[in-house]
Steps between C-alpha positions, in 0.01 A plus 500: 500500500849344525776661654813581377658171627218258376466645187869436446445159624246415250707680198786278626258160493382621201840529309572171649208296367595696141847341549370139567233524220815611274734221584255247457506622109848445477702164427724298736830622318351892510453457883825346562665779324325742676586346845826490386584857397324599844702240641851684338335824608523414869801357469675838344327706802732320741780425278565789255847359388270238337438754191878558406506129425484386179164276436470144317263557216505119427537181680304333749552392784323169482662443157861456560770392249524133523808234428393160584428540898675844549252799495666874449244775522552729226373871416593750244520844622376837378794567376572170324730332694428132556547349839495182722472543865777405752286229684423315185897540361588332819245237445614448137877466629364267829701747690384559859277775600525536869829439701768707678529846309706844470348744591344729177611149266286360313476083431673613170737752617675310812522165227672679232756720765651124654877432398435211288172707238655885546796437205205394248202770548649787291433853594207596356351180617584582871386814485153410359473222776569794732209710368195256501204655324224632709141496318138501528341170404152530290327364803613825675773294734845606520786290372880466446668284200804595248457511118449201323897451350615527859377121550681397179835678592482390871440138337822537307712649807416233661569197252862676392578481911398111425701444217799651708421243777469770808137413575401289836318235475160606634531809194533202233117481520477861386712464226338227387130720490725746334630244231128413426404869480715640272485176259108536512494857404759476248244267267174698616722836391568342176143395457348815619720706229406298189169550646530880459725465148199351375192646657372177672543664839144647402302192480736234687304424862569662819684238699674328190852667598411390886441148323811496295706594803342275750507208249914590474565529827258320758666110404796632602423685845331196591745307572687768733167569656565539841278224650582487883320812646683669743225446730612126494851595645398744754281268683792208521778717619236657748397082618853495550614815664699606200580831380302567188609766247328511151765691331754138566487218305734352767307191685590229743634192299181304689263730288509268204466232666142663637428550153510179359386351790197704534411644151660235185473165697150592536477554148302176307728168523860519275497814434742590788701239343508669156559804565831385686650314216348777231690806730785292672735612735839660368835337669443778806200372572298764335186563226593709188120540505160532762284196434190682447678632198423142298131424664225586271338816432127338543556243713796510710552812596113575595545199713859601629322854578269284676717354760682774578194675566331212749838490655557927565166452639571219754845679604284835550267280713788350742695654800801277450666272219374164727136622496545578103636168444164350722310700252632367195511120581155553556382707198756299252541090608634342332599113477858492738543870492264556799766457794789547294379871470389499878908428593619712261 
């Protein structure tokens, strides 16, 4: 006869092997849903504030929105409102994520208090920036982003502080992803409403808007792509005992001579030589543009992408700039460069 213990031992393996036999039954997508709600169960145990938060009822978050190489996770909530998290605005803008920060400031927040943004954000703007929305993703995760028209109003705060010429010059990149944002939505907006005038929203294909945008847009980001990692900076300031800080565009005049040495003269023969007399120097001795901006998208830049990539390597390999240099003559000789690189 079992005793009170056993015999709830064997009810117990008994419910258990009903369980398994009951799962097996169901699909992949009905047992990830299930392991998900017990997953959000768990997680409201130890975190109660979780169920005050308002919940995405669509959106994925392994289907972001995508422009050309930017990805901006996107949700609409229970209550309707669309939104884009903060991490993939800042991606969108190529604003930097990590860095030295206030203290209860967002990315967002500290950018658009500075001197030279503050007179363009209006009000309402500022005070949404202040008030990030807090939400539940599908996936059960927790999340922060601002509604959707806060990307296109930050986007136009920050081109009218261009067109009054108060940006630096390391926030003329953001602009510029700002410029191609607002001019890509624009047309898809336009496109999306005679879409809905006319009832083809019904039928048209899922990613056709993502296509129209991408198609507007991507040519045009291309060519301010940034194309020099910051990886590949960090390692030659630290071969030279330099100070490295990733928010500065500010570098050592010698830098660009590294660059050409060691990333376009390796380039195939002439094109070194092409790109000088295609983006020539202005009477103070500068570029008006980067020469990656004129390789090609197939060709040149893959192979640009390339070098840079052998050569972040090698640096990351070496204790010192001489024993990089060793490294390099040795993985890249070439015909009367060999020593001249060595005595660099």
């Amino acid at each position: 006869m079992l005793s009170l213990d056993s015999k709830g031992k064997g009810m117990t393996d008994k419910h258990s092997k009903a369980g398994k036999a009951r799962l097996t039954k169901l699909t992949p997508e009905q047992r990830s849903e299930i392991a998900r709600a017990g997953a959000v169960a768990r997680w409201e145990r130890a975190d109660p504030s979780r169920a005050a938060l308002p919940k995405a009822i669509f959106g994925a978050d392994d289907r972001p929105l995508r422009i050309g190489e930017m990805e901006i996770p996107c949700y609409v909530l229970d209550d309707e409102r669309r939104v884009l998290t903060i991490s993939g605005m800042l991606g969108a803008m190529r604003m930097a994520q990590g860095g030295s920060m206030i203290a209860g400031m967002n990315r967002f927040e500290l950018f658009t208090t500075r001197e030279r943004i503050k007179p363009f954000v209006i009000s309402d703007l500022a005070e949404r920036i202040h008030n990030p929305i807090h939400f539940i993703t599908p996936s059960g995760g927790r999340a922060q982003g601002y509604e959707a028209e806060v990307l296109v109003d930050l986007c136009e705060a920050v081109l009218a502080a261009r067109a009054a010429g108060v940006l630096q010059k390391q926030q003329l990149s953001i602009a510029q992803s700002c410029e191609m944002i607002i001019r890509g939505l624009a047309r898809v907006g336009i496109v999306a409403l005679v879409d809905e005038a006319t009832g083809y929203q019904e039928v048209r294909k899922r990613d056709a808007l993502y296509k129209i945008l991408e198609a507007y847009i991507a040519p045009e980001l291309m060519k301010w792509a940034k194309r020099f990692p910051d990886s590949f900076y960090k390692e030659m300031f630290r071969l030279h005992g330099w100070e490295y800080d990733p928010e500065s565009v500010k570098r050592p005049g010698v830098v660009g001579k590294f660059t050409n040495t060691y990333i376009y003269e390796q380039l195939p023969p002439g094109v070194i030589n092409e790109l000088r007399e295609i983006n020539p120097k202005d009477e103070f001795g500068r570029r008006k543009n980067r020469h990656h901006q004129f390789l090609t998208e197939h060709v040149g830049n893959p192979h640009l992408e390339k070098q840079i990539s052998a050569t972040t390597t090698l640096m990351r390999a070496s204790d010192d700039w001489p024993t990089f240099k060793r490294l390099f003559a040795k993985a890249f000789p070439r015909s009367g460069d060999q020593m001249e690189l060595l005595a660099d």
